[in-house]
C-alpha positions as CSV (number, residue, x, y, z in Angstrom):
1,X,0.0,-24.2,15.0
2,X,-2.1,-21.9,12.3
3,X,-1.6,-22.9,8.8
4,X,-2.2,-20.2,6.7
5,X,-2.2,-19.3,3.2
6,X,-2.0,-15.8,1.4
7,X,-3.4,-15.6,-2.1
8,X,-1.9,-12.4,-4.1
9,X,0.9,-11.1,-5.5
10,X,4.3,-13.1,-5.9
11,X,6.2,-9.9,-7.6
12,X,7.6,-7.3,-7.1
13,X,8.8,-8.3,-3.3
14,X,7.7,-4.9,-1.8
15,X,4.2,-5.9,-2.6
16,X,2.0,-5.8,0.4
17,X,1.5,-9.7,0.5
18,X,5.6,-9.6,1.5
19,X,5.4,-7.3,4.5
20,X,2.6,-9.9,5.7
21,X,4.3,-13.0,5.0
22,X,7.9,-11.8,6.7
23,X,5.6,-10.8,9.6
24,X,3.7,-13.9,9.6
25,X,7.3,-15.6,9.6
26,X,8.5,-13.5,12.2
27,X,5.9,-14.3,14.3
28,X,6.3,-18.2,14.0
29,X,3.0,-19.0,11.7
30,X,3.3,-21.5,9.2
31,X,2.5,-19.5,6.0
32,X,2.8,-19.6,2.6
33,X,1.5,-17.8,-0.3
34,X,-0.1,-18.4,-3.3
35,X,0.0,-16.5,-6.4
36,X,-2.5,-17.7,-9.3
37,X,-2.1,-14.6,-11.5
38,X,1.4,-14.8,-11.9
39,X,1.0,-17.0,-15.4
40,X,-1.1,-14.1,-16.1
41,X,1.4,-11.5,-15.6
42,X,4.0,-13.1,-17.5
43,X,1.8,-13.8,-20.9
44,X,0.8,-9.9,-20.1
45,X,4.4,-8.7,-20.5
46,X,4.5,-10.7,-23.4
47,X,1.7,-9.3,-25.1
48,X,0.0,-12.0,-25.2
49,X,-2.9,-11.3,-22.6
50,X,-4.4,-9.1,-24.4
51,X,-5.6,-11.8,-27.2
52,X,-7.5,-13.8,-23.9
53,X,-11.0,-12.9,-22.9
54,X,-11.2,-12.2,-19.6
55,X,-13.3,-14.8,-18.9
56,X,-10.7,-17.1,-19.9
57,X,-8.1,-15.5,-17.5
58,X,-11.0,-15.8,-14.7
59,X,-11.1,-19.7,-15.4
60,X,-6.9,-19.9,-15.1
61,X,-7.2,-18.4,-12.1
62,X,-10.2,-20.8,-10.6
63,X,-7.8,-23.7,-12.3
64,X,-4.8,-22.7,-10.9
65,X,-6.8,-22.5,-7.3
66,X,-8.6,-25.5,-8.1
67,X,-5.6,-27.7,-8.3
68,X,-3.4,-26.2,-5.1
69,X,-6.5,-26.7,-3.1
70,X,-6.5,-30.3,-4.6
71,X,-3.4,-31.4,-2.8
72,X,-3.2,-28.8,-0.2
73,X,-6.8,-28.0,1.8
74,X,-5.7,-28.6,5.4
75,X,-5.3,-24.6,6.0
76,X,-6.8,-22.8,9.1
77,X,-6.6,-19.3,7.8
78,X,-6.9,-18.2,3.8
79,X,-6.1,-14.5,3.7
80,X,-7.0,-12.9,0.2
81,X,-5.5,-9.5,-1.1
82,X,-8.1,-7.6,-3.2
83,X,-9.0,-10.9,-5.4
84,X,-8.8,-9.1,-9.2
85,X,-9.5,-12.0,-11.0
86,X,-10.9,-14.1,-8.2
87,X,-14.8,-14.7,-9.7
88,X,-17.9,-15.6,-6.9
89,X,-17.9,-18.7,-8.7
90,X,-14.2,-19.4,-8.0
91,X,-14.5,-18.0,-4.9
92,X,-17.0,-20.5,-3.2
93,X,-15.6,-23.5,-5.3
94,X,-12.7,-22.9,-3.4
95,X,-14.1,-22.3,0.2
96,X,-16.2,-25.7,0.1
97,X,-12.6,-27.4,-0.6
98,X,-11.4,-25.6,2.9
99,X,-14.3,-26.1,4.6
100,X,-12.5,-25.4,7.8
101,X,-10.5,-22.6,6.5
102,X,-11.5,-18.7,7.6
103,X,-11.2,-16.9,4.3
104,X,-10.4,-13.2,4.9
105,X,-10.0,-10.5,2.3
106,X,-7.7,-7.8,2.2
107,X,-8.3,-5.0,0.0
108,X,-5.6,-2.3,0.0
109,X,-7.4,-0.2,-2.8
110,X,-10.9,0.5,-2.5
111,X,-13.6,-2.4,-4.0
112,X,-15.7,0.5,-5.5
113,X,-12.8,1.9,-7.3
114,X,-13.5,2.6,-11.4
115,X,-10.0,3.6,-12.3
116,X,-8.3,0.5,-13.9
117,X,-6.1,-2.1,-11.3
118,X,-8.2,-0.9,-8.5
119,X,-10.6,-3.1,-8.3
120,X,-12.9,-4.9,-10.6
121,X,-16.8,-6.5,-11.0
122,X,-15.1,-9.4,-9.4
123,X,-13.7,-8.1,-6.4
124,X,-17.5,-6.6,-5.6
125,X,-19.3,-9.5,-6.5
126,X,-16.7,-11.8,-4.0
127,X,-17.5,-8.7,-1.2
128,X,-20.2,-11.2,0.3
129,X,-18.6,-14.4,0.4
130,X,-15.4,-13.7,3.3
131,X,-15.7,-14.7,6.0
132,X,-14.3,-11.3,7.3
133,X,-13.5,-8.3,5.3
134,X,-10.3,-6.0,6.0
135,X,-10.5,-2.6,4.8
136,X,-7.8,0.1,5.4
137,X,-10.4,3.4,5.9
138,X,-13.3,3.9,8.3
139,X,-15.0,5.5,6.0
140,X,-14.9,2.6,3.5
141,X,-16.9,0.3,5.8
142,X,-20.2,1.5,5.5
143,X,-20.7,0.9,1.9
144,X,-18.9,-2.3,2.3
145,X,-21.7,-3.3,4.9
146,X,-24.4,-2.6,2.5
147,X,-22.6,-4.2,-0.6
148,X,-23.5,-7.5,2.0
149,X,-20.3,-8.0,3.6
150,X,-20.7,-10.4,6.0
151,X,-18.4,-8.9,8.7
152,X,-15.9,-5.4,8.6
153,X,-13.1,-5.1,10.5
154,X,-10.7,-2.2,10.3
155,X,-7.0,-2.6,9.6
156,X,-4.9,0.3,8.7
157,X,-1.8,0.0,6.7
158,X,1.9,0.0,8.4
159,X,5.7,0.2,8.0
160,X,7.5,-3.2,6.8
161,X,10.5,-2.9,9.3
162,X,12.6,-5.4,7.0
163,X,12.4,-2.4,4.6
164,X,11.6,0.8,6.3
165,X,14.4,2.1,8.2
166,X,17.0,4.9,8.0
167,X,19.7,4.7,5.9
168,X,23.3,4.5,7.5
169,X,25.1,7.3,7.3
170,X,27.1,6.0,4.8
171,X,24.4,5.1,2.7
172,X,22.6,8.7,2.2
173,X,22.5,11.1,-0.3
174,X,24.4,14.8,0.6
175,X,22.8,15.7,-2.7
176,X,19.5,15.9,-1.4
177,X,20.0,17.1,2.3
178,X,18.3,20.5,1.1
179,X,15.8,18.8,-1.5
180,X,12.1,18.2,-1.1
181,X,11.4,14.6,-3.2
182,X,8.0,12.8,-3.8
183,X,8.1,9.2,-4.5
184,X,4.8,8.0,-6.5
185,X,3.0,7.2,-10.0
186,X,1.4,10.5,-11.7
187,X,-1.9,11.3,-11.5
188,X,-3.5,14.6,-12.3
189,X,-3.8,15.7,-8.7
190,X,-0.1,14.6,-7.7
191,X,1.1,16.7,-10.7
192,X,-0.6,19.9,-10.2
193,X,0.3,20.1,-6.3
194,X,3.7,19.5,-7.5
195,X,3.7,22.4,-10.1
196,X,2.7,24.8,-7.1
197,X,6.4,24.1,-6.4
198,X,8.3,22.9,-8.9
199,X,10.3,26.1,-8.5
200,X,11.6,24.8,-5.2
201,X,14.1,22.4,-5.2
202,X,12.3,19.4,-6.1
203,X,12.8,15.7,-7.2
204,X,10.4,13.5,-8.7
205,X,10.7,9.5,-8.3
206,X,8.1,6.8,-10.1
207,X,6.3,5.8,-13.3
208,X,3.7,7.7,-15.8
209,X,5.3,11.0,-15.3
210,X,6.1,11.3,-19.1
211,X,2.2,12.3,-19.2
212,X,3.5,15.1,-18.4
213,X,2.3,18.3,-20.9
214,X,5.7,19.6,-22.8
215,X,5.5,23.2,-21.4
216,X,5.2,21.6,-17.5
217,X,7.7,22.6,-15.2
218,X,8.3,19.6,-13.6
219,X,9.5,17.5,-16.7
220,X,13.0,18.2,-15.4
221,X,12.7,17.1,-11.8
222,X,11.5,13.7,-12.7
223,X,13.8,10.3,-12.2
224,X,11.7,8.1,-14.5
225,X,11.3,5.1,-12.2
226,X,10.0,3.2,-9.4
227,X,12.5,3.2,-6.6
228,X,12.6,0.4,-3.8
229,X,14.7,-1.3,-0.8
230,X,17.8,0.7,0.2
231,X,17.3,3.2,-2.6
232,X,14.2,4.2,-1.3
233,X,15.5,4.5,2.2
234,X,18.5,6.3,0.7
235,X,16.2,9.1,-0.7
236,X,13.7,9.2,1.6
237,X,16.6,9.5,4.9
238,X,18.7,11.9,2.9
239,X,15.9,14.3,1.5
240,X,15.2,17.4,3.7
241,X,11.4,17.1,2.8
242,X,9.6,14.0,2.1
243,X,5.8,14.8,0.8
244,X,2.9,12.6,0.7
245,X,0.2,13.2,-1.2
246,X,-3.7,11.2,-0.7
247,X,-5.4,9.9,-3.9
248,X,-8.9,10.7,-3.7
249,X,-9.5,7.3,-2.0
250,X,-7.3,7.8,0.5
251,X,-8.8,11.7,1.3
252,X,-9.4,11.8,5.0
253,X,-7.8,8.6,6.0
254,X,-3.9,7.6,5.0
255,X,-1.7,5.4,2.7
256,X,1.2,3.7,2.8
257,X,3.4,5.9,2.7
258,X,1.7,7.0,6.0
259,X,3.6,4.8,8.5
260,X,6.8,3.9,5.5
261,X,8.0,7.7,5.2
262,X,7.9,8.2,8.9
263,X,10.1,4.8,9.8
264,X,12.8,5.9,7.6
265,X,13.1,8.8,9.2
266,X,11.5,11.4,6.8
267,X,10.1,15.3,7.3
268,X,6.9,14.2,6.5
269,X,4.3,17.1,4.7
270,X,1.5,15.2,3.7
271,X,-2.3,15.9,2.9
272,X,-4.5,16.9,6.1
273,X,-6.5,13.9,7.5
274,X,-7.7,13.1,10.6
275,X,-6.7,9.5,10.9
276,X,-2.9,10.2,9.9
277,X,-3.0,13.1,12.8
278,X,-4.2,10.3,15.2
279,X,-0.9,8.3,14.9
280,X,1.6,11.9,13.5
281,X,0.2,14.6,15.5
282,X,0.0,17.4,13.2
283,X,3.6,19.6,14.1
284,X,4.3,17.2,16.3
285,X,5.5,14.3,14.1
286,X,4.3,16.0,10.7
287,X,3.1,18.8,8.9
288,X,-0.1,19.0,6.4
289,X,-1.4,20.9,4.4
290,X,-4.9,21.6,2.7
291,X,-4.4,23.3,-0.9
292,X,-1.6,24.6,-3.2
293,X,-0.8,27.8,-0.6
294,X,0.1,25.5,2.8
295,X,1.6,23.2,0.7
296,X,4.2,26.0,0.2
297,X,4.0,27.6,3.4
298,X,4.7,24.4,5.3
299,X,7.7,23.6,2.8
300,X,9.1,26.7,2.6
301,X,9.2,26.7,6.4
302,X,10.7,23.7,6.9
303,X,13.4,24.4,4.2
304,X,14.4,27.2,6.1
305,X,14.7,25.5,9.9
306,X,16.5,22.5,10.0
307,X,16.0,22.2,13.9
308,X,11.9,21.6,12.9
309,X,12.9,18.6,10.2
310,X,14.7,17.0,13.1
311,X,12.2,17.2,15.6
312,X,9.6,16.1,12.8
313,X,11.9,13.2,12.2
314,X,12.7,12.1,15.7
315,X,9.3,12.4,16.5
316,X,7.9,10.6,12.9
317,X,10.4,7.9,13.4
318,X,9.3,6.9,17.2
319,X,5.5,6.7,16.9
320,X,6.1,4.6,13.7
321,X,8.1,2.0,15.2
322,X,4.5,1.2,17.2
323,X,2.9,0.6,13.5
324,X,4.7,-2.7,11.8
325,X,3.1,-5.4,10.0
326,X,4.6,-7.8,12.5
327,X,2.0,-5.8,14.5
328,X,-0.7,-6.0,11.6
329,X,0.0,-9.8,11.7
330,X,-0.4,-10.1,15.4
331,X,-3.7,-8.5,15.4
332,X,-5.1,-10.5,12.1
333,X,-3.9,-14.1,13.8
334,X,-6.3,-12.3,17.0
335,X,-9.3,-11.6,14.7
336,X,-8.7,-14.9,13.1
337,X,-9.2,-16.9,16.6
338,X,-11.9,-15.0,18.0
339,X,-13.7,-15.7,14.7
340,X,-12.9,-19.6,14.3
C-alpha cells in the first residue's frame, strides 16, 4: 500500500490539502498530512510573528520537518502544496531523509506571483528540486520548465464532493432565488466588474471588501465574511446568478470556483477562457463574458429567463460530477507509479 504524506495547511478545513486528503481516504491510501507552519500561524495571530526574521521562521519550519522525518521516513509519496516557507536547503535536507520518497509539489497559486501569500523566493528556488511539479494552468508550464523544473505535469483544480453539492430544499435561501452573489476576497479588478452592476440585485460574500472607496456603490451589498460548508452551498444553490471572476493568474485558464460553483448547482457567468469552455461549454453549461458590457448582458438575460438558469444548472451540475478530487487523487497515485 502507498504511504503518503501531504505537507501544507492544517486550517481552515476547506483548504485544498482537505479535498486531497478525504480523496486520498476515499480511495484507500494510507495518508497523512503534515503541517509545519501551523506554530507559525498561531504566534502570527498573536502578533508575535512579526518580531521573527524570516529566516528564523524558515529554520522552524526545516526543524519542525527535520524531526517528523526523524521518526517517520518510511513514505512512498511526499506531496507538497506551494512550500511558502519551505527553503532549497530544507527542502533537500529533507529528501535525503526519504530517500525513497517521490516528492511532488503542488502549487495552487502561481510560483512567479509578486502579490504577498502567493508565492515567495522560497517556493522559486525549491521549483528545481521535485521530483515532479503540478501546476493548475497550461500556460504556467513553460516558464516553470525554464525556472529548471525537473518534470511538469498538468493538474487542473476540481469540486470537493464532501463539500460541493446542492443544498436540500430545505436548506436554501428564497431570499436570493432572484439575486446574483459573488463569493471572493476584493481585489481591484473584482470590485470594478462588480460596480458595472451593483445596481442589479447583488450580494457580496468574503474578506477586504472594506477597501472599498466611501462613495462605492457596492458598500451596501457586501456580507463582510468568508462563507464555507453548507452556507456556501446554501448561497450558491439558492442564488439565481452565481459569478466567477479570474484573477489575472487565472486569465485564460480557470479557478476553483471553476468545477465548486458548477457542483452545487449554480448559474455560472464567469470570465471567458478557453480551458473552463473545454469542461462548461460556453451556453451550454455556462455563460462568460469578456468586459463590463457582457457582463451585464449575460446577467441581465439570465435574470429575466429562468428556464436558461436551469438548463445552465442541470447542465453545470452533470459535467462537474466528472471533475472531483477523488478523481484528482486517482490520477496523482497514476503519475506517482509510472514515476517510481
Amino acid at each position: 500500500m502507498t504511504r503518503l504524506l501531504l505537507i501544507g495547511a492544517s486550517t481552515p478545513q476547506c483548504a485544498i490539502e482537505w479535498s486531497y486528503l478525504r480523496a486520498f481516504r476515499e480511495l484507500g491510501v494510507a495518508v497523512t498530512l503534515l503541517d509545519p507552519e501551523r506554530e507559525l500561524r498561531r504566534l502570527a495571530r498573536g502578533r508575535i510573528l512579526a518580531r521573527f526574521a524570516q529566516s528564523l521562521q524558515h529554520a522552524w519550519v526545516a526543524k519542525v520537518l527535520r524531526d517528523f522525518l526523524g521518526h517517520t521516513a518510511n513514505w512512498d509519496v511526499v506531496l507538497v502544496f506551494k512550500g511558502m516557507f519551505i527553503s532549497a536547503n530544507t527542502l533537500s535536507d529533507a529528501m535525503a531523509r526519504t530517500p525513497r520518497a517521490l516528492w511532488l509539489c503542488f502549487n495552487p497559486d502561481s510560483p512567479f506571483a509578486m502579490e504577498r501569500g502567493s508565492s515567495s523566493a522560497h517556493v522559486r528556488a525549491a521549483l528545481p528540486l521535485y521530483h515532479t511539479y503540478l501546476i493548475w494552468s497550461h500556460a504556467l508550464i513553460p516558464a516553470i520548465r525554464r525556472a529548471g523544473a525537473r518534470d511538469v505535469v498538468y493538474v487542473p483544480f476540481a469540486a470537493d464532493s464532501s463539500v460541493h453539492f446542492p443544498a436540500t430544499e430545505r436548506d436554501r435561501d428564497p431570499g436570493l432565488q432572484h439575486t446574483v452573489t459573488f463569493v471572493g476576497s476584493h481585489d481591484a479588478t473584482r470590485a470594478e466588474l462588480l460596480e458595472s452592476i451593483a445596481d442589479l440585485p447583488l450580494r457580496v460574500y468574503g474578506n477586504a471588501w472594506n477597501r472599498l472607496s466611501r462613495d462605492s456603490k457596492l458598500r451596501d451589498k457586501v456580507v463582510h465574511r468568508s462563507i464555507f460548508d453548507r452556507e456556501l452551498r446554501r448561497v450558491v444553490s439558492s442564488s439565481a446568478v452565481s459569478l466567477n471572476i479570474l484573477r489575472r493568474q487565472n486569465a485564460g485558464a480557470h479557478n476553483m470556483r471553476s468545477f465548486e460553483l458548477p457542483a452545487m448547482n449554480a448559474a455560472m457567468v464567469t470570465s471567458r477562457s478557453r480551458e473552463q469552455a473545454e469542461w462548461f461549454p460556453e451556453r451550454e453549461a455556462c455563460l462568460m463574458y469578456d468586459d463590463k458590457a457582457e457582463l451585464r448582458k449575460v446577467v441581465e438575460s439570465l435574470l429575466s429567463d429562468p428556464a436558461a438558469r436551469e438548463q445552465l444548472r442541470a447542465a453545470g451540475l452533470q459535467r462537474a460530477r466528472a471533475h472531483t478530487y477523488v478523481e484528482r487523487a486517482r490520477s496523482l497515485l497514476e503519475i506517482a507509479s509510472a514515476r517510481r
